[in-house]
N, CA, C and O atoms as a GROMACS GRO file, in nm:
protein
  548
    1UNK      N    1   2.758  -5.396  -2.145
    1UNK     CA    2   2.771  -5.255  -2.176
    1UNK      C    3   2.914  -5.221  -2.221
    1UNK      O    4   2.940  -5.146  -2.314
    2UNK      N    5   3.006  -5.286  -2.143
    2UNK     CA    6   3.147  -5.239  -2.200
    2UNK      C    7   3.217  -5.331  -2.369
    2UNK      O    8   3.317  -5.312  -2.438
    3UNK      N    9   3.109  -5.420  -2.375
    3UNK     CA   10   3.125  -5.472  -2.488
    3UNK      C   11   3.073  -5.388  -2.614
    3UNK      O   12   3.135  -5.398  -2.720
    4UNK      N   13   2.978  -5.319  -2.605
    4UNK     CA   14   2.909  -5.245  -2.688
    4UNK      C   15   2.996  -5.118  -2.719
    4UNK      O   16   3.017  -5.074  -2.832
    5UNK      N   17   3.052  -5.056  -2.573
    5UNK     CA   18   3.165  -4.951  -2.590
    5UNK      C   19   3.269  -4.995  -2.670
    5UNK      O   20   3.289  -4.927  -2.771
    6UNK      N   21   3.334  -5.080  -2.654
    6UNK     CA   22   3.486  -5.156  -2.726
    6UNK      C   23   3.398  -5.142  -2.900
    6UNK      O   24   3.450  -5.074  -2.988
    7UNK      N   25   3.284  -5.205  -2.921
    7UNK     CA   26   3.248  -5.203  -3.048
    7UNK      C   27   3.205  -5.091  -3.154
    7UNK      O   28   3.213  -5.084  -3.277
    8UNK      N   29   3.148  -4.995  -3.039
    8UNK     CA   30   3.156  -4.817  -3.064
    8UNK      C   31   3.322  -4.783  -3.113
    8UNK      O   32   3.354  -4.768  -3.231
    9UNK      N   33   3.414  -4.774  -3.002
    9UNK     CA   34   3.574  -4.749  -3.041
    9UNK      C   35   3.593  -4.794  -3.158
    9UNK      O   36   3.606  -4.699  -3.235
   10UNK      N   37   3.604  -4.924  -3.230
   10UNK     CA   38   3.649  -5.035  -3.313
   10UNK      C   39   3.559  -4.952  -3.403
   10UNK      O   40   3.618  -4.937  -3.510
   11UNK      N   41   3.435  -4.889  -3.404
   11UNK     CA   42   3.405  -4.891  -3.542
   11UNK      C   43   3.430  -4.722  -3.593
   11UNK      O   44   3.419  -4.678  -3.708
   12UNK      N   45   3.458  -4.665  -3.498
   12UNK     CA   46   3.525  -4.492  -3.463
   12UNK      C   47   3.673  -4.541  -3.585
   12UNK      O   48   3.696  -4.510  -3.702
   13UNK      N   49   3.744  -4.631  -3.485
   13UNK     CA   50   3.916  -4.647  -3.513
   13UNK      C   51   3.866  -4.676  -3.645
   13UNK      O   52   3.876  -4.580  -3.722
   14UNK      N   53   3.814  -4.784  -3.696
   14UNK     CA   54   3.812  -4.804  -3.816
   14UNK      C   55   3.801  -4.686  -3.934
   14UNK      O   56   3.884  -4.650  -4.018
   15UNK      N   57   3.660  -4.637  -3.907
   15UNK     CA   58   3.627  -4.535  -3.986
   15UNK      C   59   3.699  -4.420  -3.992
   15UNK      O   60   3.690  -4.337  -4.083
   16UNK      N   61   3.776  -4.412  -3.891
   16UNK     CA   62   3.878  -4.269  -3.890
   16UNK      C   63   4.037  -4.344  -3.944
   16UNK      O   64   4.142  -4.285  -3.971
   17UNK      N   65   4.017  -4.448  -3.945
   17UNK     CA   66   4.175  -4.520  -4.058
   17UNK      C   67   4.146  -4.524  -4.200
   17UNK      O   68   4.226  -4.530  -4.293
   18UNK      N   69   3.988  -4.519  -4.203
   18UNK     CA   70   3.974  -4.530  -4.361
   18UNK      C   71   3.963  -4.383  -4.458
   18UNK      O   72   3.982  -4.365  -4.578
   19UNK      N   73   3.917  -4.279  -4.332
   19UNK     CA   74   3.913  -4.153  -4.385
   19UNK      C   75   4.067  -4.104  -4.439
   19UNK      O   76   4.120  -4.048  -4.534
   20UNK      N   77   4.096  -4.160  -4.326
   20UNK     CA   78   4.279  -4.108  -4.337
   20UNK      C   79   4.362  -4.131  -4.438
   20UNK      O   80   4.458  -4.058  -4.465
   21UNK      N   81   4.322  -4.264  -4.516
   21UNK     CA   82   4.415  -4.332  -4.590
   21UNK      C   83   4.286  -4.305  -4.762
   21UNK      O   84   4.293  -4.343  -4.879
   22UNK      N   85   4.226  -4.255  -4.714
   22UNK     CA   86   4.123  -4.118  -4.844
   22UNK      C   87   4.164  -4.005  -4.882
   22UNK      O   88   4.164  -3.937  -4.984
   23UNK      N   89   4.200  -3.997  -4.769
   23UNK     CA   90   4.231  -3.797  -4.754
   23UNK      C   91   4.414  -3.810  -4.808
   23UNK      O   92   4.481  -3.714  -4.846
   24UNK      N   93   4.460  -3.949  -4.797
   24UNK     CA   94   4.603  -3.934  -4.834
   24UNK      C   95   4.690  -3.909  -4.666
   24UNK      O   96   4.802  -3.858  -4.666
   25UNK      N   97   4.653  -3.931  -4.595
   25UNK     CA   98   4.680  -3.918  -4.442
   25UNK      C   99   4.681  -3.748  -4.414
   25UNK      O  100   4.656  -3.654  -4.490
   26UNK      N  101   4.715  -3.751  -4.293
   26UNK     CA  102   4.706  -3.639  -4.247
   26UNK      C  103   4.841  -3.522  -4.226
   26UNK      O  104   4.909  -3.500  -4.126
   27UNK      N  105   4.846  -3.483  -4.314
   27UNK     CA  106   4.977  -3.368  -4.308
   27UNK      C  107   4.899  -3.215  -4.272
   27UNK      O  108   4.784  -3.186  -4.240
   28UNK      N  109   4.980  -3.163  -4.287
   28UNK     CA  110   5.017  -3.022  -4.257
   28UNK      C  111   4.905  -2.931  -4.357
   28UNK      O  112   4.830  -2.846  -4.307
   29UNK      N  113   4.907  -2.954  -4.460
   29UNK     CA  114   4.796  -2.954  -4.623
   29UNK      C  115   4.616  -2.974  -4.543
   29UNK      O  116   4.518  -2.899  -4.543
   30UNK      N  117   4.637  -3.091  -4.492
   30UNK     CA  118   4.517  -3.176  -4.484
   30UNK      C  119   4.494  -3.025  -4.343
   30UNK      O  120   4.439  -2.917  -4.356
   31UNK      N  121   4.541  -3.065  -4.262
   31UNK     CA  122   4.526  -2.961  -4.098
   31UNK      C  123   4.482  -2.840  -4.137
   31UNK      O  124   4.378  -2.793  -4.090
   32UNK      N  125   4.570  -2.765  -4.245
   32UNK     CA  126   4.496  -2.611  -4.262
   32UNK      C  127   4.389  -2.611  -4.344
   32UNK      O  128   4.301  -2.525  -4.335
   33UNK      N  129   4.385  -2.731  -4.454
   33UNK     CA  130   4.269  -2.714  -4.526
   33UNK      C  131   4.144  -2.718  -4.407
   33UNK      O  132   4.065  -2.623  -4.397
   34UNK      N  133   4.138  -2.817  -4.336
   34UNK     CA  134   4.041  -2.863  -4.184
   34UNK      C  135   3.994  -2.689  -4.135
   34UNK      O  136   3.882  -2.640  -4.136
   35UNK      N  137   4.104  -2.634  -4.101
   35UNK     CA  138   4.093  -2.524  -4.000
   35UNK      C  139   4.046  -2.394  -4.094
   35UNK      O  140   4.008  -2.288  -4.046
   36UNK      N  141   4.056  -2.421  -4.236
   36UNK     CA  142   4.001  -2.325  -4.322
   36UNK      C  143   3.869  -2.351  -4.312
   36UNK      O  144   3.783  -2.287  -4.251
   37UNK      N  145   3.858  -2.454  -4.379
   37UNK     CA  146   3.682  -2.485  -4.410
   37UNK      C  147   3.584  -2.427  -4.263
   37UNK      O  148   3.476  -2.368  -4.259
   38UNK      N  149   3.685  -2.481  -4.139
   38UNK     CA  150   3.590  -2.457  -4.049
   38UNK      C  151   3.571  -2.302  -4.039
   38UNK      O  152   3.460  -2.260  -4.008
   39UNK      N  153   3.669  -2.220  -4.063
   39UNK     CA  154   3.656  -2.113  -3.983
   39UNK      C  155   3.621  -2.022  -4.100
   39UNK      O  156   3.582  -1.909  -4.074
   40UNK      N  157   3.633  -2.065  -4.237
   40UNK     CA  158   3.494  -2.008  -4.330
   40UNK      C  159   3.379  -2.057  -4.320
   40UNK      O  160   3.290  -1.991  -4.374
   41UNK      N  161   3.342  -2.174  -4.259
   41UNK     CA  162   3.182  -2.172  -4.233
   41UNK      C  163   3.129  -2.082  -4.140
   41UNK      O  164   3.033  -2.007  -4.157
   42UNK      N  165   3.222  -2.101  -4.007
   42UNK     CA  166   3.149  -1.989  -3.915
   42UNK      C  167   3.185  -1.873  -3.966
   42UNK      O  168   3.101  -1.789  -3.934
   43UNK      N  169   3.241  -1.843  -4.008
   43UNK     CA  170   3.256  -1.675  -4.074
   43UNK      C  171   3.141  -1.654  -4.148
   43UNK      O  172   3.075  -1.552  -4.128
   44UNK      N  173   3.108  -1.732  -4.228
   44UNK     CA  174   3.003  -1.706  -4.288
   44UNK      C  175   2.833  -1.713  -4.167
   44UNK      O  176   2.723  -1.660  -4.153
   45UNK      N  177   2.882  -1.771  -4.135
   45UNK     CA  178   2.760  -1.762  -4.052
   45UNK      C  179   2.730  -1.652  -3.929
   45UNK      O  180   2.622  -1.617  -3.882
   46UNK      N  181   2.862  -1.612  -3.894
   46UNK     CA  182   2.851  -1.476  -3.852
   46UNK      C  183   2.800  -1.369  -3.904
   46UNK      O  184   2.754  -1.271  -3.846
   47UNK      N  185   2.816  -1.405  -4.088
   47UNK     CA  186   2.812  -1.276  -4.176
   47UNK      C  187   2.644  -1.314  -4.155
   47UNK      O  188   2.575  -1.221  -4.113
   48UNK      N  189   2.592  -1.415  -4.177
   48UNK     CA  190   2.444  -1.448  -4.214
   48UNK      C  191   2.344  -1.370  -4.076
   48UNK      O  192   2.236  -1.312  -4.087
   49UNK      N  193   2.437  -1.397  -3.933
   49UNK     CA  194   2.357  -1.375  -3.809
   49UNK      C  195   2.356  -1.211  -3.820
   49UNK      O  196   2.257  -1.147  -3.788
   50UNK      N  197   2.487  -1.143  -3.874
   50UNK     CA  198   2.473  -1.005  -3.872
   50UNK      C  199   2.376  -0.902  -3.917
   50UNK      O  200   2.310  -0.810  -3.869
   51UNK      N  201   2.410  -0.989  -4.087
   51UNK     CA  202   2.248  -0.936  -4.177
   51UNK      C  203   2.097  -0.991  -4.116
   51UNK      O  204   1.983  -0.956  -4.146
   52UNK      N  205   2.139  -1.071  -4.036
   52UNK     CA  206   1.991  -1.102  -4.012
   52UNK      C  207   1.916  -1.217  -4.121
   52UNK      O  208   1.795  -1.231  -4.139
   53UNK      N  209   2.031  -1.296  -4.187
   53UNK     CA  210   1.958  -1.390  -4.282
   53UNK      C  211   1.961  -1.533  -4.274
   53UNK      O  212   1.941  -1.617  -4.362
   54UNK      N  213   2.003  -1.552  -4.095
   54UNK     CA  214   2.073  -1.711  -4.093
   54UNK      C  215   1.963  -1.756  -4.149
   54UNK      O  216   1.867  -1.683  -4.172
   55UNK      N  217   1.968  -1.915  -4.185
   55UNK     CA  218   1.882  -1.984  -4.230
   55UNK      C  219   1.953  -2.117  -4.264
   55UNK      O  220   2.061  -2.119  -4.323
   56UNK      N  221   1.880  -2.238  -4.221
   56UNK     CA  222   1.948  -2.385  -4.166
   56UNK      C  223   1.950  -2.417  -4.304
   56UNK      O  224   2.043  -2.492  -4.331
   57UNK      N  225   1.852  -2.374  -4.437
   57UNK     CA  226   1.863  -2.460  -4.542
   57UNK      C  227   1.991  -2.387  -4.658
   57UNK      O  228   2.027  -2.433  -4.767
   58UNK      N  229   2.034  -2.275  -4.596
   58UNK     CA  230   2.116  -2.243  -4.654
   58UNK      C  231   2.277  -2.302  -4.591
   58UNK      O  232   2.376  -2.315  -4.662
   59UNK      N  233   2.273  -2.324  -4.481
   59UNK     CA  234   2.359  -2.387  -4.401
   59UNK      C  235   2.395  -2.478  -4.440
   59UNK      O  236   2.510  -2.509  -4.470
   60UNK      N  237   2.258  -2.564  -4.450
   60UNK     CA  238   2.306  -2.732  -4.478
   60UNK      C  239   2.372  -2.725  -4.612
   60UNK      O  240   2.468  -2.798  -4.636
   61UNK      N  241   2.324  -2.635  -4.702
   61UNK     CA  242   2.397  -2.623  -4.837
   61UNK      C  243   2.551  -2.619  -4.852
   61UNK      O  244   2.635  -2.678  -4.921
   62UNK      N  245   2.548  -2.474  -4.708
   62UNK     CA  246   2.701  -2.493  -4.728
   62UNK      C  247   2.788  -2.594  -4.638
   62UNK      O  248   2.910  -2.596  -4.651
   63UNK      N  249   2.738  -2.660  -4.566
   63UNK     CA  250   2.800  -2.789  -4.502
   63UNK      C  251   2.874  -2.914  -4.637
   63UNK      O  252   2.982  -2.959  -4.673
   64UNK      N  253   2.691  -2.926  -4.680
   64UNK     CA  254   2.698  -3.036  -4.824
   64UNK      C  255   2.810  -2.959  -4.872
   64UNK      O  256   2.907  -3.021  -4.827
   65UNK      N  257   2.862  -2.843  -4.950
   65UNK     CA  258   2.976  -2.829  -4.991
   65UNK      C  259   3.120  -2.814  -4.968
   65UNK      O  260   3.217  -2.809  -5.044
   66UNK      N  261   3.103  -2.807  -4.829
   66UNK     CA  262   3.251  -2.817  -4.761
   66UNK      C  263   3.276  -2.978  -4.761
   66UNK      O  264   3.381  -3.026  -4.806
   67UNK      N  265   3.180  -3.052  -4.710
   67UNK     CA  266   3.192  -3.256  -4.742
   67UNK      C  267   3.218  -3.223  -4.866
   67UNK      O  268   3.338  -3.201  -4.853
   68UNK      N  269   3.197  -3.205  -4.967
   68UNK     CA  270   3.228  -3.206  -5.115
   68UNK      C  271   3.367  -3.175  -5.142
   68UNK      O  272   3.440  -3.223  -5.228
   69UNK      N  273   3.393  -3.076  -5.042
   69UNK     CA  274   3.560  -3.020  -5.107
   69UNK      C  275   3.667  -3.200  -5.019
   69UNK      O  276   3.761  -3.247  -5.084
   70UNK      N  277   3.637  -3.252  -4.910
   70UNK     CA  278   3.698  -3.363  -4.887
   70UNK      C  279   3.665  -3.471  -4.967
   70UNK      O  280   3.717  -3.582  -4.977
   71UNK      N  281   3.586  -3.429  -5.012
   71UNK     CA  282   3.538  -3.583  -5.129
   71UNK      C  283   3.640  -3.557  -5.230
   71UNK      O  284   3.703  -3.649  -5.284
   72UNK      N  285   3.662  -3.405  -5.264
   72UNK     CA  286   3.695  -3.424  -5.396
   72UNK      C  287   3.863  -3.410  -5.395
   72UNK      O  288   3.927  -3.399  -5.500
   73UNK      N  289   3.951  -3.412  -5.212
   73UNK     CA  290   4.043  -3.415  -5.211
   73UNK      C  291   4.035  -3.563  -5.205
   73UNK      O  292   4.126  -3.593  -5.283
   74UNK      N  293   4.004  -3.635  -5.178
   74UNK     CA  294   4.014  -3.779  -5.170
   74UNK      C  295   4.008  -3.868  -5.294
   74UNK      O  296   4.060  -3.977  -5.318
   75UNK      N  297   3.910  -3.772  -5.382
   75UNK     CA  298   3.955  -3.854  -5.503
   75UNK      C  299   4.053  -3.876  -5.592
   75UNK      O  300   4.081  -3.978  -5.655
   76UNK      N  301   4.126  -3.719  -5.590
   76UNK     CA  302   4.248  -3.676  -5.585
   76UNK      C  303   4.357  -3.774  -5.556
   76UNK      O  304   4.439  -3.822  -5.635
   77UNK      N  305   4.342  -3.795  -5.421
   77UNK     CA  306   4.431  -3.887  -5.354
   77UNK      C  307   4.474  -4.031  -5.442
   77UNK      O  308   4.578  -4.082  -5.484
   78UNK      N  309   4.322  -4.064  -5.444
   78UNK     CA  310   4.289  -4.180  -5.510
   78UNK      C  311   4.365  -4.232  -5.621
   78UNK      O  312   4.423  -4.339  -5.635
   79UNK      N  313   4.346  -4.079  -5.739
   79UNK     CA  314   4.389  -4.103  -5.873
   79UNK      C  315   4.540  -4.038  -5.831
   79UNK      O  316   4.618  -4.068  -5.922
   80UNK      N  317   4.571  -4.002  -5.784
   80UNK     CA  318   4.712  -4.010  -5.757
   80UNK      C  319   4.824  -4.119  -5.694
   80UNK      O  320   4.939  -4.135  -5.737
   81UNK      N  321   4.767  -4.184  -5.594
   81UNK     CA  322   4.835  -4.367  -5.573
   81UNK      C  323   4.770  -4.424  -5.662
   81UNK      O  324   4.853  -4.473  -5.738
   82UNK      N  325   4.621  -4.457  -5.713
   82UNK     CA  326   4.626  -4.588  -5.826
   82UNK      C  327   4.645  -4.570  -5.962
   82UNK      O  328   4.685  -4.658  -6.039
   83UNK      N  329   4.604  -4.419  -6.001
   83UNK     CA  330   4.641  -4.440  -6.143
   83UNK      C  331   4.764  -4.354  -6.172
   83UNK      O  332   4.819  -4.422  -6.258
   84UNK      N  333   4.836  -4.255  -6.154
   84UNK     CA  334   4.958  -4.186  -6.160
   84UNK      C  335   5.060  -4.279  -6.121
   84UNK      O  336   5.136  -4.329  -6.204
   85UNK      N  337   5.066  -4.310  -5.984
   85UNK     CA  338   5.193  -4.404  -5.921
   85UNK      C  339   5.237  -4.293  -5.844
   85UNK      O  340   5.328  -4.341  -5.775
   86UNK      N  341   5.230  -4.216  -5.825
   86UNK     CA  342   5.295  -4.093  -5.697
   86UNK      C  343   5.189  -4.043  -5.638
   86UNK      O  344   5.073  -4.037  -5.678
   87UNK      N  345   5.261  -3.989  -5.483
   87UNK     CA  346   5.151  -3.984  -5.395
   87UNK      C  347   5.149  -3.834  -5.362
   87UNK      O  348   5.257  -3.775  -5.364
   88UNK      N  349   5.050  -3.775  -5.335
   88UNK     CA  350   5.088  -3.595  -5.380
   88UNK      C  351   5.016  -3.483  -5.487
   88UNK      O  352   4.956  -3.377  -5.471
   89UNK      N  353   5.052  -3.559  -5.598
   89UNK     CA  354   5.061  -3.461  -5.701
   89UNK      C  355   4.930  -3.385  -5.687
   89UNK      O  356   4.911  -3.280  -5.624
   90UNK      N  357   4.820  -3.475  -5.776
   90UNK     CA  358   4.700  -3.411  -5.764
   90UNK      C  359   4.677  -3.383  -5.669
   90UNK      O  360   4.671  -3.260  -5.655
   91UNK      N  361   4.654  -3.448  -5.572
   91UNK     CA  362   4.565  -3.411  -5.392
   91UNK      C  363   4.671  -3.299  -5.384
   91UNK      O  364   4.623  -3.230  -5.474
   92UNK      N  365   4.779  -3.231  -5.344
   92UNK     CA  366   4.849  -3.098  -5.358
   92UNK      C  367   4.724  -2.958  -5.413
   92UNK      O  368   4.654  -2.872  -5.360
   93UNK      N  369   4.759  -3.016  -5.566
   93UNK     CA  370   4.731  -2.888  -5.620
   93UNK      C  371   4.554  -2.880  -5.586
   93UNK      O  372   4.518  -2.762  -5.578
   94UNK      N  373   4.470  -2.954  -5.572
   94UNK     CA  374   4.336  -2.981  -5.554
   94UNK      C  375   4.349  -2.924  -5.367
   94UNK      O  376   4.255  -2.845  -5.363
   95UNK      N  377   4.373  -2.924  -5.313
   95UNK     CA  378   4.432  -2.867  -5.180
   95UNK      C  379   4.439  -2.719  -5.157
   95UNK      O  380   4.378  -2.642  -5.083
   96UNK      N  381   4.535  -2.708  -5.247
   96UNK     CA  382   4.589  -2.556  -5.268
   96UNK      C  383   4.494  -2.477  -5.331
   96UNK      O  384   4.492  -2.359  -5.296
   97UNK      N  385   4.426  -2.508  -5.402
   97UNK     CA  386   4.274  -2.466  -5.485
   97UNK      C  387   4.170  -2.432  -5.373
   97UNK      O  388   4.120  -2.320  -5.362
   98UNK      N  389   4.146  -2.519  -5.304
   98UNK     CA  390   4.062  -2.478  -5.186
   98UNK      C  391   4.102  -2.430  -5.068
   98UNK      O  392   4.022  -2.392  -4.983
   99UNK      N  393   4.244  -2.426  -5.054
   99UNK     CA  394   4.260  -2.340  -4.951
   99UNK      C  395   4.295  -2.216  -5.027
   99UNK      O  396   4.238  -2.115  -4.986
  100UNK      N  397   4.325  -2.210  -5.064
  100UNK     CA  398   4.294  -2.058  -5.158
  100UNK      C  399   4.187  -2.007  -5.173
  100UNK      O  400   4.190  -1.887  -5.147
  101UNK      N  401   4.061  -2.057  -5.212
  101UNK     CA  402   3.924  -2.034  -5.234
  101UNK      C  403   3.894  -1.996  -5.090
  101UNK      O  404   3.910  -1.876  -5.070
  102UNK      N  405   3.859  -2.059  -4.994
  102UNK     CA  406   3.855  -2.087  -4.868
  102UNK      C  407   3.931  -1.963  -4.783
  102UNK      O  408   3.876  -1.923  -4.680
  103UNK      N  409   4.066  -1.899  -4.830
  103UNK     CA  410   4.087  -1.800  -4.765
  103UNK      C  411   4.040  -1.702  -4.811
  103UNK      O  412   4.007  -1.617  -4.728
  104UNK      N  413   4.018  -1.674  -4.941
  104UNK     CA  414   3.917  -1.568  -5.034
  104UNK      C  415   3.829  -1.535  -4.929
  104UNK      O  416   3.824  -1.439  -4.852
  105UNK      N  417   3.750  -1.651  -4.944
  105UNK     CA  418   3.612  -1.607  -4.863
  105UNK      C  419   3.658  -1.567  -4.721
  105UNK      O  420   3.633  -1.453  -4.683
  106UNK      N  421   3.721  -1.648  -4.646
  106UNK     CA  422   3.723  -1.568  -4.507
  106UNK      C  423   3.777  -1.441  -4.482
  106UNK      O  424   3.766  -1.380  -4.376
  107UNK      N  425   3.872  -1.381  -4.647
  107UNK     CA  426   3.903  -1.219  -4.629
  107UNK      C  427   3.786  -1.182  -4.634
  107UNK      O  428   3.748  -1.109  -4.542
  108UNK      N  429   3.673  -1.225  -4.760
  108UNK     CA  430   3.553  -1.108  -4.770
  108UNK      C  431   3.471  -1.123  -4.661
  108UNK      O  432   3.423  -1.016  -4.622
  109UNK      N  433   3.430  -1.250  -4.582
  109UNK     CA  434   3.380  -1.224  -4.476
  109UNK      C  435   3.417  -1.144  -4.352
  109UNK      O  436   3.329  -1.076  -4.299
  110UNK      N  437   3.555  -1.147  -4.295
  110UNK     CA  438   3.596  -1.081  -4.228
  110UNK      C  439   3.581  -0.925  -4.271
  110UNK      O  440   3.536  -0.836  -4.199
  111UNK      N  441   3.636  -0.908  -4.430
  111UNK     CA  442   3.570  -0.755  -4.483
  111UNK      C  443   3.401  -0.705  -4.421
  111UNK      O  444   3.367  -0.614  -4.345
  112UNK      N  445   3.343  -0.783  -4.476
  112UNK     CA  446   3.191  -0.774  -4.415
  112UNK      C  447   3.177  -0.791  -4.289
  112UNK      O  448   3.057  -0.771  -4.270
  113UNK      N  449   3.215  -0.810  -4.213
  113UNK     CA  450   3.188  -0.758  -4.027
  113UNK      C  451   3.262  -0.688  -4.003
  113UNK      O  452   3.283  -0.668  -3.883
  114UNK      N  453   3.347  -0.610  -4.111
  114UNK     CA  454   3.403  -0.475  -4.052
  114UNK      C  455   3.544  -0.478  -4.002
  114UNK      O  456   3.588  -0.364  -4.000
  115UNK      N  457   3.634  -0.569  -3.960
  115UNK     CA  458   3.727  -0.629  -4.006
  115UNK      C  459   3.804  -0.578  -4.093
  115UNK      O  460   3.786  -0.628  -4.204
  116UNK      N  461   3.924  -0.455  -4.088
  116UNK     CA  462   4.021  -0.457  -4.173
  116UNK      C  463   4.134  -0.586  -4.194
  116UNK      O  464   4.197  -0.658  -4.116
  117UNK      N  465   4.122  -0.573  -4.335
  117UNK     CA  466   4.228  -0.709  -4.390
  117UNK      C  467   4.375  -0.631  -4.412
  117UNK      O  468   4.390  -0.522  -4.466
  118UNK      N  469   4.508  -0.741  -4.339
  118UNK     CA  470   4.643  -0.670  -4.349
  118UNK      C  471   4.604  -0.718  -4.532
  118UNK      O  472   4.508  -0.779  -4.580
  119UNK      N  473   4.735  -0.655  -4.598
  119UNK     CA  474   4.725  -0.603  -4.725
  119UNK      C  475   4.830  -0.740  -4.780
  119UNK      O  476   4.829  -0.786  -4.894
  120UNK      N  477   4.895  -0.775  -4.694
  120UNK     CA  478   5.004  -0.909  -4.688
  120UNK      C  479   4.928  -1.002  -4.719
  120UNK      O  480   4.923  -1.050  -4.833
  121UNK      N  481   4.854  -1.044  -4.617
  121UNK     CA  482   4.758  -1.174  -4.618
  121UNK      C  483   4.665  -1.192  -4.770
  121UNK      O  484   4.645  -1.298  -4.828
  122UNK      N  485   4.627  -1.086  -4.803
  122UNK     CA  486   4.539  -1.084  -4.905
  122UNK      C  487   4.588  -1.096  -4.984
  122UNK      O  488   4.536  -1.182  -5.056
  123UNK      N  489   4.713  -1.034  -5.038
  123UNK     CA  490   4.839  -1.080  -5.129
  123UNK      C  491   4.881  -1.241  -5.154
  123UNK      O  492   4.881  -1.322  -5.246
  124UNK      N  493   4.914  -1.235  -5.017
  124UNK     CA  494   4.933  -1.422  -5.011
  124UNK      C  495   4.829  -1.465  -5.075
  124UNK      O  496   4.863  -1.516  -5.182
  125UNK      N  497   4.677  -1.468  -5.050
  125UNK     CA  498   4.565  -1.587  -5.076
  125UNK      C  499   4.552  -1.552  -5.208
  125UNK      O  500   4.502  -1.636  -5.284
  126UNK      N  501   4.588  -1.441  -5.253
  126UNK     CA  502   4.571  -1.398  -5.400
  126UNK      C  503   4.656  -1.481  -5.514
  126UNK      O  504   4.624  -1.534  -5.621
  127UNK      N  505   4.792  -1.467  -5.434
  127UNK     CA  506   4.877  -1.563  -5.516
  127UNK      C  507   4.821  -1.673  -5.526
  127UNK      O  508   4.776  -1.708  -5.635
  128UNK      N  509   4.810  -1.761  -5.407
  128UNK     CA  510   4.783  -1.873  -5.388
  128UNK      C  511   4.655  -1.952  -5.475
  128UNK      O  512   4.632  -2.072  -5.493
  129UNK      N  513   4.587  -1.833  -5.517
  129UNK     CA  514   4.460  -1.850  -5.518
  129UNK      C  515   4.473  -1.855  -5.729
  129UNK      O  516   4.412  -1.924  -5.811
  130UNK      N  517   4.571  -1.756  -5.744
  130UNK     CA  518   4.625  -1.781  -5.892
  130UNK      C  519   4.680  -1.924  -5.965
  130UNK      O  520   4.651  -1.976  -6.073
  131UNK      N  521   4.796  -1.976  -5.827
  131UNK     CA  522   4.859  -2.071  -5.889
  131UNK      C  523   4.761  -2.180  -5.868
  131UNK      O  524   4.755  -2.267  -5.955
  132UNK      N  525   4.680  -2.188  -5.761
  132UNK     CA  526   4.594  -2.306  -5.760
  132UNK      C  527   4.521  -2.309  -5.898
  132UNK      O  528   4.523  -2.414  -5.961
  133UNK      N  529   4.453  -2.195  -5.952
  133UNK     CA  530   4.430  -2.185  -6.060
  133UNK      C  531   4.514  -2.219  -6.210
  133UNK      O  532   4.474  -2.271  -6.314
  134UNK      N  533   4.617  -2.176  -6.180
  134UNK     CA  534   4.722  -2.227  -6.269
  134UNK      C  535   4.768  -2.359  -6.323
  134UNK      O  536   4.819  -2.397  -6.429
  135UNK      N  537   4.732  -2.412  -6.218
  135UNK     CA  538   4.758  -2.581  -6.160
  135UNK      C  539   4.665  -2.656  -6.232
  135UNK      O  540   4.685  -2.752  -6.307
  136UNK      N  541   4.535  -2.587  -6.190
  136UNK     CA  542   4.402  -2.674  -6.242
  136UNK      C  543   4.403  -2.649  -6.405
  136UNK      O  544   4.346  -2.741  -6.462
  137UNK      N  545   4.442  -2.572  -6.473
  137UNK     CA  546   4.438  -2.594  -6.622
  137UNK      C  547   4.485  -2.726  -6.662
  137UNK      O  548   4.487  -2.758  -6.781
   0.00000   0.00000   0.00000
């Protein structure tokens, strides 16, 4: 039994060294993007329980697209160490794109449960939400 545990760990450690070195490791970027995605899913799902429209197949939809936004920082990553030669560039601005997007939505959700938004914050994600745009041209 404790052999089977050690082989559980080993294949945890592994898979969480390979995510890491996908994602471009784990900074400061990587942490808020994490704590965005999460706390616009449940926002949204607060908004869904309020109206009265939860529903699992709409859920799973938006799960599948939050995995999508780490896929598509990782590829980022990717083409930034093997084919650029610097480590950063793209995964940055591909980052900043979704946490921008990502705070969008958690102003309008928070708008929708009633939730006044400070006028600062919204400013910020606005900018943010420009240059990420800016970036991606």
């Amino acid at each position: 039994m404790k052999e089977f545990w050690i082989m559980i760990q080993t294949v945890f450690a592994g898979l969480g060294g390979w995510i890491g070195y996908y994602l471009g490791g784990c900074d400061g970027l990587l942490y808020a993007l994490i704590a965005f995605v999460i706390a616009d899913y449940l926002t949204g799902v607060m908004c869904a329980i309020a109206d009265r429209r939860l529903s699992s197949e709409v859920g799973f939809r938006g799960i599948c697209r939050k995995v999508l936004v780490f896929v598509l920082v990782g590829i980022a990553n990717i083409i930034d160490v093997q084919v650029i030669g610097q480590e950063g560039i793209l995964r940055t601005a591909v980052i900043f794109f979704y946490l921008s997007n990502e705070g969008v939505s958690l102003l309008e959700n928070a708008g929708h449960l009633g939730l006044p938004i400070p006028d600062q914050l919204e400013d910020v994600l606005e900018q943010l939400h420009k240059r990420a745009e800016k970036e991606g041209e």
